[in-house]
MINU-455827 format. One record per residue: residue number from 0; residue in three letters; x, z, y of N, C-alpha, C in turn. Coordinates in steps of 0.1 Angstrom, whole numbers, plus 5000, padded with zeros to 4 digits. Layout:
N
+-----+--------+------+------+------+------+------+------+------+------+------+
: num : residu :  npx :  npz :  npy : capx : capz : capy :  cpx :  cpz :  cpy :
+-----+--------+------+------+------+------+------+------+------+------+------+
: NUM :    ALA :    X :    Z :    Y :    X :    Z :    Y :    X :    Z :    Y :
...
+-----+--------+------+------+------+------+------+------+------+------+------+
//
This chain:
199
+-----+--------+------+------+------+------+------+------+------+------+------+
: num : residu :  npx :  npz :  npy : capx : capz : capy :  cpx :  cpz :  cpy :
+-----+--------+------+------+------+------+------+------+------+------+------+
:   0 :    UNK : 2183 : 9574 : 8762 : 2191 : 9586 : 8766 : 2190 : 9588 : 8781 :
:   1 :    UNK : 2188 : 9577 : 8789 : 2190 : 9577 : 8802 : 2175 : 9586 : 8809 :
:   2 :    UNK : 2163 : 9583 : 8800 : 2151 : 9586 : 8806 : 2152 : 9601 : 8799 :
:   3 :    UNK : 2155 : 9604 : 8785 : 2150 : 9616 : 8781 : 2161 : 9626 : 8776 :
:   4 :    UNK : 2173 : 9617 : 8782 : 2182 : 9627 : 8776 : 2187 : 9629 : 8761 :
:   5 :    UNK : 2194 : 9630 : 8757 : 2205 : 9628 : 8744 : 2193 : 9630 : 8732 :
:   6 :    UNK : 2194 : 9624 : 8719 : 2180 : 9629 : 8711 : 2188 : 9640 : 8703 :
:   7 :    UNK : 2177 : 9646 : 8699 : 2185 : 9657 : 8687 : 2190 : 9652 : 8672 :
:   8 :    UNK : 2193 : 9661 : 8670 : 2206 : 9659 : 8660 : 2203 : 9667 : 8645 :
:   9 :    UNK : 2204 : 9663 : 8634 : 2209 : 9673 : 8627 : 2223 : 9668 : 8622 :
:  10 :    UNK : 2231 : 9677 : 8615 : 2242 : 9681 : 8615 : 2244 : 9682 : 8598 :
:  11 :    UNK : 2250 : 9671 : 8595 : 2255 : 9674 : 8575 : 2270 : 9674 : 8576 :
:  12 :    UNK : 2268 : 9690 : 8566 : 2287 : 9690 : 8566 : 2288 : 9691 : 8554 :
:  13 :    UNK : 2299 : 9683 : 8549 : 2302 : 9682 : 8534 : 2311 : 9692 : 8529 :
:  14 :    UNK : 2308 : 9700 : 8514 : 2321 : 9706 : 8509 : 2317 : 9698 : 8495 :
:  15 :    UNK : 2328 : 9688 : 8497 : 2332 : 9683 : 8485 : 2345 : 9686 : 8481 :
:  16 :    UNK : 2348 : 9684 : 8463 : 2356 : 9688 : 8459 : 2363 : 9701 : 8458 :
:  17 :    UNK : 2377 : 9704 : 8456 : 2381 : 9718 : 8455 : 2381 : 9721 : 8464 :
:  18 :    UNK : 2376 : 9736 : 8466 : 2380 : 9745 : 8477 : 2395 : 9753 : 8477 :
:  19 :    UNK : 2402 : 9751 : 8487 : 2412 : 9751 : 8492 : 2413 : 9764 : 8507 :
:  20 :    UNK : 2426 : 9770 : 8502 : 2434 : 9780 : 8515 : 2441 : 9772 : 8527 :
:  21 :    UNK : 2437 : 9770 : 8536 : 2447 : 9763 : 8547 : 2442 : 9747 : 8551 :
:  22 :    UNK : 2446 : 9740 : 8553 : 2448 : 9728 : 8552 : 2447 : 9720 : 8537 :
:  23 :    UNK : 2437 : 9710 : 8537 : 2436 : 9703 : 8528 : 2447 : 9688 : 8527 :
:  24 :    UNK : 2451 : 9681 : 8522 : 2458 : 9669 : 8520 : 2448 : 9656 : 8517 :
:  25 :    UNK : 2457 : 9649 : 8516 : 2448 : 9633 : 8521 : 2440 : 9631 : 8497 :
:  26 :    UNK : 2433 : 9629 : 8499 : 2427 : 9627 : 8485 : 2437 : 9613 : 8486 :
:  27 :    UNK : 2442 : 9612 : 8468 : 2451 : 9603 : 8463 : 2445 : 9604 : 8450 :
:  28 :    UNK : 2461 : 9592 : 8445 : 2462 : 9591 : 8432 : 2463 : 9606 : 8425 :
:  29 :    UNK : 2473 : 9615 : 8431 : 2475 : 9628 : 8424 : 2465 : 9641 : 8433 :
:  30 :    UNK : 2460 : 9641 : 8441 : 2454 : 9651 : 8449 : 2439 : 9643 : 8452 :
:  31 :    UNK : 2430 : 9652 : 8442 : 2418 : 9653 : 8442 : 2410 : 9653 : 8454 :
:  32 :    UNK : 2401 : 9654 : 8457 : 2390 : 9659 : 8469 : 2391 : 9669 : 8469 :
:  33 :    UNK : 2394 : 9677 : 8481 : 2393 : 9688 : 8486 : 2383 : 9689 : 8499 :
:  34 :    UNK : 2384 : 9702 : 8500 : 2378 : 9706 : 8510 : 2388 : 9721 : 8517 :
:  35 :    UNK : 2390 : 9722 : 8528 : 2399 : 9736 : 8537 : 2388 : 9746 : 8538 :
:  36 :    UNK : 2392 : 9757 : 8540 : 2381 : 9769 : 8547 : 2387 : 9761 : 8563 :
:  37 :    UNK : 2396 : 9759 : 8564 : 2402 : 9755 : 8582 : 2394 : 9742 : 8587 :
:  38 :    UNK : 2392 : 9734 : 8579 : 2384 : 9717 : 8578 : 2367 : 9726 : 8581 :
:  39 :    UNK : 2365 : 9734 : 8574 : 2349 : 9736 : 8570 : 2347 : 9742 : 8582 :
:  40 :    UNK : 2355 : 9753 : 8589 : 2351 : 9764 : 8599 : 2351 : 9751 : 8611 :
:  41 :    UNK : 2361 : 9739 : 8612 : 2359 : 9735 : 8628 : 2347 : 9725 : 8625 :
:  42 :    UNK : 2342 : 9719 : 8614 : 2328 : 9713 : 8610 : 2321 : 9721 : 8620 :
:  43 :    UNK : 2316 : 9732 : 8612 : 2308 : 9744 : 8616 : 2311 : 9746 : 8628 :
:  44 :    UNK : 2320 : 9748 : 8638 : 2321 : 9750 : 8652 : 2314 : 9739 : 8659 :
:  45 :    UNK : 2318 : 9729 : 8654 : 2312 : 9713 : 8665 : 2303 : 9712 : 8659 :
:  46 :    UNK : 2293 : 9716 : 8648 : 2281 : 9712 : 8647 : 2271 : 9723 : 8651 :
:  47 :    UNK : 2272 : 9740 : 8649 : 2266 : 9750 : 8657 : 2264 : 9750 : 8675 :
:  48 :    UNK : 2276 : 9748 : 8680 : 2280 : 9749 : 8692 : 2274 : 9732 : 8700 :
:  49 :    UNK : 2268 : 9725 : 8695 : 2264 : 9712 : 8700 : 2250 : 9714 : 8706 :
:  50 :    UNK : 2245 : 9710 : 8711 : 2234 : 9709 : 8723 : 2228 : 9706 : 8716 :
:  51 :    UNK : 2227 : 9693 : 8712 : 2220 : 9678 : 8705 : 2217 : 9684 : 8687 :
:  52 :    UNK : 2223 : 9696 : 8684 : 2224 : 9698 : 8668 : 2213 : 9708 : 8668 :
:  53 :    UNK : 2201 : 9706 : 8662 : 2188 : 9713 : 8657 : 2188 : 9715 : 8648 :
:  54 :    UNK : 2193 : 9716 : 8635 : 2198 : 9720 : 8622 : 2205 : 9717 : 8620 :
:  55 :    UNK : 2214 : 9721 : 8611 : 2224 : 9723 : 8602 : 2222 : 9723 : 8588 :
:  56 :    UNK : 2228 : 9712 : 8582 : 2226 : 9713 : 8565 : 2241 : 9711 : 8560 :
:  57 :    UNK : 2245 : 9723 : 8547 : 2249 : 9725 : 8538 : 2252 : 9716 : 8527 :
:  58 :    UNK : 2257 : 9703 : 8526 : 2259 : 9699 : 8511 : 2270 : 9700 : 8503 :
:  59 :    UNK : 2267 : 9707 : 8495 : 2276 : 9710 : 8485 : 2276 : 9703 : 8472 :
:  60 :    UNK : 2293 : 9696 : 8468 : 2294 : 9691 : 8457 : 2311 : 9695 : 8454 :
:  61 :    UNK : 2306 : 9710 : 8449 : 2319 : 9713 : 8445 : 2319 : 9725 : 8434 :
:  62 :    UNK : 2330 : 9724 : 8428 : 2331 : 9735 : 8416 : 2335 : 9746 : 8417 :
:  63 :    UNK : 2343 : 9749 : 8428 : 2350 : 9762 : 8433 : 2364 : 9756 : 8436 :
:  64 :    UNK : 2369 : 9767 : 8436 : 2386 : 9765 : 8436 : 2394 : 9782 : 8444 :
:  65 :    UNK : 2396 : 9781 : 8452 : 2404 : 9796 : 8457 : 2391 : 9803 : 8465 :
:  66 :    UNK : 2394 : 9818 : 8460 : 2383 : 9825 : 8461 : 2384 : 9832 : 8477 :
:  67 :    UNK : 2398 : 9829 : 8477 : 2401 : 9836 : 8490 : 2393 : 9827 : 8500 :
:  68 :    UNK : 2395 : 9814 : 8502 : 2388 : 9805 : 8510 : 2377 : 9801 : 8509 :
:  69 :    UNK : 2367 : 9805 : 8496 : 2350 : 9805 : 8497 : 2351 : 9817 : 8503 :
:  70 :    UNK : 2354 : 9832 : 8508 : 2351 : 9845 : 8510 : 2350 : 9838 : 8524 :
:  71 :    UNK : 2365 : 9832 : 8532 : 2361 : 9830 : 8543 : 2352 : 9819 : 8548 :
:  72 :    UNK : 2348 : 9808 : 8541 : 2339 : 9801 : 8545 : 2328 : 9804 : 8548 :
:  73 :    UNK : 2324 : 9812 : 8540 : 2314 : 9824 : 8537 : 2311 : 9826 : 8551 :
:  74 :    UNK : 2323 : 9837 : 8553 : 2320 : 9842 : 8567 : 2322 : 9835 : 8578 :
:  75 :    UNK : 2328 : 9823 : 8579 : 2327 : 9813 : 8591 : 2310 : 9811 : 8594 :
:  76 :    UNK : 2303 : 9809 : 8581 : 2293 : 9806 : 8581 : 2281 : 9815 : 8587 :
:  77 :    UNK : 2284 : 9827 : 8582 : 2273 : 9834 : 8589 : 2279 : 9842 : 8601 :
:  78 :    UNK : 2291 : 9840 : 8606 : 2293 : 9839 : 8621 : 2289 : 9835 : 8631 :
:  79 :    UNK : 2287 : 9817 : 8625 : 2287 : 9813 : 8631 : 2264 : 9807 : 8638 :
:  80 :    UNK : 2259 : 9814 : 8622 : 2246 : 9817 : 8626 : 2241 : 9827 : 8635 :
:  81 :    UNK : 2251 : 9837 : 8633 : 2249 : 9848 : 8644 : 2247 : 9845 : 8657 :
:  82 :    UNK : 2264 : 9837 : 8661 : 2264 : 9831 : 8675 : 2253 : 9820 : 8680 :
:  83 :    UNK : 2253 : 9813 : 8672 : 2244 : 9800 : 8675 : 2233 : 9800 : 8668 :
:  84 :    UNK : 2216 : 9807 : 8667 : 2209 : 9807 : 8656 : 2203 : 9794 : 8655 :
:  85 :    UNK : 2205 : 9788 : 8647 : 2196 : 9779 : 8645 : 2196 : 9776 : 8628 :
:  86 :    UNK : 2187 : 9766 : 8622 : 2183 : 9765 : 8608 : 2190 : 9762 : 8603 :
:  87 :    UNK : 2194 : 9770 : 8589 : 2203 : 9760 : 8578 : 2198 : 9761 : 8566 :
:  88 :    UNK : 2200 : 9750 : 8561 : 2196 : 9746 : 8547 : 2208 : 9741 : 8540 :
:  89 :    UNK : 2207 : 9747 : 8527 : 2221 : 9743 : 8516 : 2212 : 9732 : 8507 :
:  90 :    UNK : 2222 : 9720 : 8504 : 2217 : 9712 : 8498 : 2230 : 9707 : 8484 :
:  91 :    UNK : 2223 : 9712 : 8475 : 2233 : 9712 : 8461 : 2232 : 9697 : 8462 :
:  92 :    UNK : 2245 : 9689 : 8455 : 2245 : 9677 : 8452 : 2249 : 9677 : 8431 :
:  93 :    UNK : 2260 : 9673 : 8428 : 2260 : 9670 : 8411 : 2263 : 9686 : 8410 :
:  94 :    UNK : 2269 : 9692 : 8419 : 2277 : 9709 : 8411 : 2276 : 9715 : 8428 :
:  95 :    UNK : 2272 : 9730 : 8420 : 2280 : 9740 : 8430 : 2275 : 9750 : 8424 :
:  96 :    UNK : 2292 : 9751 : 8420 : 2295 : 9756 : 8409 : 2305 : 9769 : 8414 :
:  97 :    UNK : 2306 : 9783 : 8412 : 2318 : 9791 : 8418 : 2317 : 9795 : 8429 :
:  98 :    UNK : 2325 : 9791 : 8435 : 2331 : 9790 : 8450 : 2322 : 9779 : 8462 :
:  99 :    UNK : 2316 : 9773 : 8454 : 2307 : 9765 : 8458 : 2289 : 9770 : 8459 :
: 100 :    UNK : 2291 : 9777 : 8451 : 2283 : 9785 : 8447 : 2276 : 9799 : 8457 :
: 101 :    UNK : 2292 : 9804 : 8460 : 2292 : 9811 : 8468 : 2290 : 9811 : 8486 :
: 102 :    UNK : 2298 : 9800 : 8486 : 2293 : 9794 : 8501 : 2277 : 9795 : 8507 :
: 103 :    UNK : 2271 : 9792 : 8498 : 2259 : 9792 : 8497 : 2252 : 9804 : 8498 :
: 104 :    UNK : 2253 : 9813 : 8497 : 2249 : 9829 : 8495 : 2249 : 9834 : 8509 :
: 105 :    UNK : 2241 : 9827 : 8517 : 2238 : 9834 : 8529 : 2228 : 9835 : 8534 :
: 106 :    UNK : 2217 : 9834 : 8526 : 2206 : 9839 : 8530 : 2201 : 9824 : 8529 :
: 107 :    UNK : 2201 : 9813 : 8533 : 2192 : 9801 : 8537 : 2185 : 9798 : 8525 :
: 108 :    UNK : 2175 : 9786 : 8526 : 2172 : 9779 : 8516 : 2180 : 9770 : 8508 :
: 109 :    UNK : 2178 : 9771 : 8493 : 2188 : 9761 : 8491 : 2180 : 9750 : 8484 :
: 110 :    UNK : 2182 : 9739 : 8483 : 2177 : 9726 : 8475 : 2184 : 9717 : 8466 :
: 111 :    UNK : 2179 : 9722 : 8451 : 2192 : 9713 : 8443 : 2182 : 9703 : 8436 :
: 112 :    UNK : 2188 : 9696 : 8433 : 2186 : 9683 : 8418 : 2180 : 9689 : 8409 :
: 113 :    UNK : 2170 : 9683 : 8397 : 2169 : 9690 : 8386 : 2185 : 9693 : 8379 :
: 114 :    UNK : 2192 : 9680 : 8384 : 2206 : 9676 : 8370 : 2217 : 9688 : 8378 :
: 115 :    UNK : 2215 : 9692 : 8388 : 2222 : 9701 : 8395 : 2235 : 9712 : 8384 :
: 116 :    UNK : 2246 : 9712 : 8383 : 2250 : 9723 : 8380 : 2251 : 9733 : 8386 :
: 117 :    UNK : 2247 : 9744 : 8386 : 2253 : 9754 : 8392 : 2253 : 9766 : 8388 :
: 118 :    UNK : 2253 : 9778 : 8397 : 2255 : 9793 : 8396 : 2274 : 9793 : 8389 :
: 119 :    UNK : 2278 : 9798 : 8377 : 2289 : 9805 : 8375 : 2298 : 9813 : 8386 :
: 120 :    UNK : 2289 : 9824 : 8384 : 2294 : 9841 : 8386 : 2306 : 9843 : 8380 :
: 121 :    UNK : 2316 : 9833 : 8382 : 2333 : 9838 : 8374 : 2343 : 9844 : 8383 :
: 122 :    UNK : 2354 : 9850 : 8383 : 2364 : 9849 : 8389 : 2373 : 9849 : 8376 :
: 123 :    UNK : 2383 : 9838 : 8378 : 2396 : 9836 : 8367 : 2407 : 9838 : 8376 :
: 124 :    UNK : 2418 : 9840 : 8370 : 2434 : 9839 : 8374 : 2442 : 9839 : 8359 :
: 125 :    UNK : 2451 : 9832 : 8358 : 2462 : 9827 : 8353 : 2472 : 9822 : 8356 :
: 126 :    UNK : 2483 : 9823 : 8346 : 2498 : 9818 : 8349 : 2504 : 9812 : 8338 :
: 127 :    UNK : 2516 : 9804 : 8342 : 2518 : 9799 : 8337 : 2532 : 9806 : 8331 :
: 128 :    UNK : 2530 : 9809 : 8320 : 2550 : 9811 : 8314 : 2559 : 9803 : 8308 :
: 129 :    UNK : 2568 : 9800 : 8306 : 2576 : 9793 : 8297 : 2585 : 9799 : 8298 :
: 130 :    UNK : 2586 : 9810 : 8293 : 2594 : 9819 : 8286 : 2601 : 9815 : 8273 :
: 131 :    UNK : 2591 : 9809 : 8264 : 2594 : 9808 : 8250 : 2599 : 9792 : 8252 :
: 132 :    UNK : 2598 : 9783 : 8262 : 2598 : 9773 : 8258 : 2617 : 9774 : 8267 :
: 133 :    UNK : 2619 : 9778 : 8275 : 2632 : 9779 : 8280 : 2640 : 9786 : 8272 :
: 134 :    UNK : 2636 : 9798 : 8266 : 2648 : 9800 : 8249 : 2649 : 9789 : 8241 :
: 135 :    UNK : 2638 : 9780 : 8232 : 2637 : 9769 : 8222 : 2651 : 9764 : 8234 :
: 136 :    UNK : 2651 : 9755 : 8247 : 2656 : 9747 : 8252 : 2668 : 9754 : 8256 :
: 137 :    UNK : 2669 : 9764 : 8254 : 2685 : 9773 : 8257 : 2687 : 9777 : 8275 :
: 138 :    UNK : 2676 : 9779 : 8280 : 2677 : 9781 : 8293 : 2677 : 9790 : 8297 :
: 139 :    UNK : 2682 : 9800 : 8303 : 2682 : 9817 : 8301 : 2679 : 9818 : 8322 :
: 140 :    UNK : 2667 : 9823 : 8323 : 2671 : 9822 : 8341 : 2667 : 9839 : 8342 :
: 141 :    UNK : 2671 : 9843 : 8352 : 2670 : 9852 : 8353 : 2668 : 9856 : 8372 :
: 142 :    UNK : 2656 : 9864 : 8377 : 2657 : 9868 : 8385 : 2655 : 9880 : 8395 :
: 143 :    UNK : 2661 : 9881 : 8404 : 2663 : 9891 : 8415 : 2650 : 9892 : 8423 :
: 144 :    UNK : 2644 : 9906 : 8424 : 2632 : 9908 : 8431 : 2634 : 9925 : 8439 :
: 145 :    UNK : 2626 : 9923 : 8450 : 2631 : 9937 : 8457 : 2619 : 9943 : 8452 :
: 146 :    UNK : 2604 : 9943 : 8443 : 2598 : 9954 : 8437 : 2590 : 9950 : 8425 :
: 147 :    UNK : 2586 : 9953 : 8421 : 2582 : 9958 : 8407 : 2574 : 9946 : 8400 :
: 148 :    UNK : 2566 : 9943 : 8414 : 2556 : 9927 : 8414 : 2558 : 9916 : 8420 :
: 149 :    UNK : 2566 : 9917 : 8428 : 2574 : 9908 : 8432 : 2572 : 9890 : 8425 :
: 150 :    UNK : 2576 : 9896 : 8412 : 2579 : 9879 : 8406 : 2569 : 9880 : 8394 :
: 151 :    UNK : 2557 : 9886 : 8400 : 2547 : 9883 : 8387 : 2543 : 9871 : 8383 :
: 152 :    UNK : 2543 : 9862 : 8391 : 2539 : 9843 : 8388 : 2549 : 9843 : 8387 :
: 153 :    UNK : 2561 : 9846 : 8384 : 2577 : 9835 : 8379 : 2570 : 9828 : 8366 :
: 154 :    UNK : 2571 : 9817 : 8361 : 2571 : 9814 : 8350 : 2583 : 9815 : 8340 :
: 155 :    UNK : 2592 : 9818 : 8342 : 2601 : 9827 : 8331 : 2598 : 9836 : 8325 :
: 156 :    UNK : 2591 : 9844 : 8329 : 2582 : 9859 : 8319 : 2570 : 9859 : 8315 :
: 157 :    UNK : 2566 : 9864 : 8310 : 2550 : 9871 : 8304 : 2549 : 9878 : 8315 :
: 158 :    UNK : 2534 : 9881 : 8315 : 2529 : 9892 : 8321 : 2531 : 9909 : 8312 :
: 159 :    UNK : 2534 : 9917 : 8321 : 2537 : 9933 : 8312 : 2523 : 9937 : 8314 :
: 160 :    UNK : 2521 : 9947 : 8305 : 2511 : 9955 : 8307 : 2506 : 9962 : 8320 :
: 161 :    UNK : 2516 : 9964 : 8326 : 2512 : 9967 : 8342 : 2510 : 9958 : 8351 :
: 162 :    UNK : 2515 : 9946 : 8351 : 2512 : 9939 : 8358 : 2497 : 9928 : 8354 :
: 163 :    UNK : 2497 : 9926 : 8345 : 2481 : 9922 : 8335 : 2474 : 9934 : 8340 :
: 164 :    UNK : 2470 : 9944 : 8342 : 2461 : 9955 : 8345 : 2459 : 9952 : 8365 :
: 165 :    UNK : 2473 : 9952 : 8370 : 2472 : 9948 : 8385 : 2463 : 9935 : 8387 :
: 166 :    UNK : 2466 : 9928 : 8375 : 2458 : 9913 : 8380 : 2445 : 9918 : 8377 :
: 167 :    UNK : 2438 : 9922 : 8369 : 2427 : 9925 : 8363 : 2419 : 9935 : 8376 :
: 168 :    UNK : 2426 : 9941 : 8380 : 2420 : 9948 : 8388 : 2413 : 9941 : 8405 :
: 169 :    UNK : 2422 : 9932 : 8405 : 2418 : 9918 : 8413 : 2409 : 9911 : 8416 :
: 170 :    UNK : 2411 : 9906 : 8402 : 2394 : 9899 : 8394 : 2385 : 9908 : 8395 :
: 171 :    UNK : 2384 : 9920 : 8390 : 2373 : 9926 : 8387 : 2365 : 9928 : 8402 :
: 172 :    UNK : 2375 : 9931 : 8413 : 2374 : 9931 : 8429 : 2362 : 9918 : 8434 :
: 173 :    UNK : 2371 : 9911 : 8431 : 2366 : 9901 : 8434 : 2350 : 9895 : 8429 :
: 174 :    UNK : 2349 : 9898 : 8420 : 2337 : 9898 : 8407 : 2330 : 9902 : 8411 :
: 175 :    UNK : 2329 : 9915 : 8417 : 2324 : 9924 : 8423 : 2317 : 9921 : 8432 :
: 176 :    UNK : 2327 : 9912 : 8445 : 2326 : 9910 : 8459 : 2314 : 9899 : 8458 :
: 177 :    UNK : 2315 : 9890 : 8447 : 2306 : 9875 : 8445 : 2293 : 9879 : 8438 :
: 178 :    UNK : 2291 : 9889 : 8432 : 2281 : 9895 : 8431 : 2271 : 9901 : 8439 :
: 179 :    UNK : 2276 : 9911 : 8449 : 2269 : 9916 : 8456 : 2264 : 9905 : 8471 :
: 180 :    UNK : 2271 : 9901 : 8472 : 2270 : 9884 : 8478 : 2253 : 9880 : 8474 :
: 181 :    UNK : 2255 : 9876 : 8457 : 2246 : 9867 : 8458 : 2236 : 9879 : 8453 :
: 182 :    UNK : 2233 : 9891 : 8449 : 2223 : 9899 : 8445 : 2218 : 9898 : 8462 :
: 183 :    UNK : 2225 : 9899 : 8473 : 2220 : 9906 : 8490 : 2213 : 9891 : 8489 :
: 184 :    UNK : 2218 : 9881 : 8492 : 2214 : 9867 : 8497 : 2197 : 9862 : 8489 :
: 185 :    UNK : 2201 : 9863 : 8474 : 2189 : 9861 : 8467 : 2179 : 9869 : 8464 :
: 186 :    UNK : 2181 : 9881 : 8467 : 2174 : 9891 : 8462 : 2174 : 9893 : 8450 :
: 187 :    UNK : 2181 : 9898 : 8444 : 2184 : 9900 : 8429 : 2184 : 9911 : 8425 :
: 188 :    UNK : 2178 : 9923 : 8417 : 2181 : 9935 : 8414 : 2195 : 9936 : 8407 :
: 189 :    UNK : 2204 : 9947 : 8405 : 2213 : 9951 : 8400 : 2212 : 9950 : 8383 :
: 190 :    UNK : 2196 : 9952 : 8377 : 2192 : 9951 : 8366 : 2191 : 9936 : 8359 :
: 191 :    UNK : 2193 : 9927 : 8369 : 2191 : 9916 : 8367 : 2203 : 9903 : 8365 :
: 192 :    UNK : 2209 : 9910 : 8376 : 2218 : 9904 : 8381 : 2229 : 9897 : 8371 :
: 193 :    UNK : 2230 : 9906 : 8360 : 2243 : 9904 : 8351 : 2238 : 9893 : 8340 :
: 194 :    UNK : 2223 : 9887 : 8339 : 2218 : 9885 : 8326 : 2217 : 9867 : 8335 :
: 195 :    UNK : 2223 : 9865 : 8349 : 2223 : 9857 : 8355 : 2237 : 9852 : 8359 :
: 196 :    UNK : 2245 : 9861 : 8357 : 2260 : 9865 : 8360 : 2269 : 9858 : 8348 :
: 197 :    UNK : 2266 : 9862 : 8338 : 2272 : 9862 : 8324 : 2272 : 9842 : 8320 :
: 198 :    UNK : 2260 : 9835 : 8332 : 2266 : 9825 : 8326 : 2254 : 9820 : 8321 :
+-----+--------+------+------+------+------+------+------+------+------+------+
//
């Protein structure tokens, strides 16, 4: 270092496990592996923004998890190629799967396993009710909301038909958004795309 100065670097940043909004928690007995969009973006800052960092590689071993925080990782990501160009390569490990999947969709090369899982083009949401199981047990709750959607996730109700339609319209947004993602990134015609999509 002294004669030639610091050597170069490449830079491996992991997204293992679920993808997560905010801050991730310590992996345990009850809390899986996670990964943050907030953990991933300062990765990506100290490994872009480094002198010594001449690539950057992508490994992914993950299934997805919140859609909201693969959208932003996403875009940490190719921010942060903008500011800082230099090479990146995505490197699949057992899955990347979803959200994991997604991350990925920025144009680079990617390199998986044969045993690799990946692609699923999904967006889900669900809730939980126990509606029926708090009648059986005699529990009657009832609550106070200032509009209409307010307490769509309460688990005391069902979803109404209006609110099942608001969710739907969500997903389908979203579906939408991860598609054109990976049709831009891959090159994928519109004709194509769905017979890839479906799974």
């Amino acid at each position: 270092p002294y004669g030639w100065g610091p050597l170069p670097a490449i830079a491996v940043i992991h997204v293992d496990g679920i993808i997560v909004r905010g801050e991730a928690g310590r992996p345990g007995a009850l809390m899986p592996d996670a990964i943050s969009d907030e953990a991933f973006r300062d990765s990506l800052l100290e490994a872009f923004s480094s002198s010594r960092v001449r690539v950057v590689i992508i490994r992914v071993n993950s299934g997805g998890g919140s859609a909201l925080a693969s959208d932003f990782m996403w875009h940490y990501l190719v921010e942060m190629k903008k500011r800082y160009p230099k090479p990146v390569v995505i490197s699949f490990g057992n899955m990347a799967a979803s959200g994991g999947y997604y991350i990925a969709c920025s144009g680079d090369p990617i390199y998986a396993s044969p045993g690799t899982i990946t692609g699923s083009i999904g967006v889900i949401m669900g809730k939980v009710s126990l509606k029926e199981l708090y009648g059986k047990i005699g529990v009657d709750r009832e609550v106070i909301s200032l509009s209409e959607f307010a307490d769509v996730f309460s688990e005391a109700k069902d979803l109404s038909p209006k609110e099942r339609e608001m969710l739907q319209r969500g997903v389908d947004f979203t579906y939408r958004l991860f598609l054109s993602r990976v049709m831009e990134s891959r090159k994928i015609g519109a004709d194509d795309i769905e017979k890839a999509a479906q799974g």
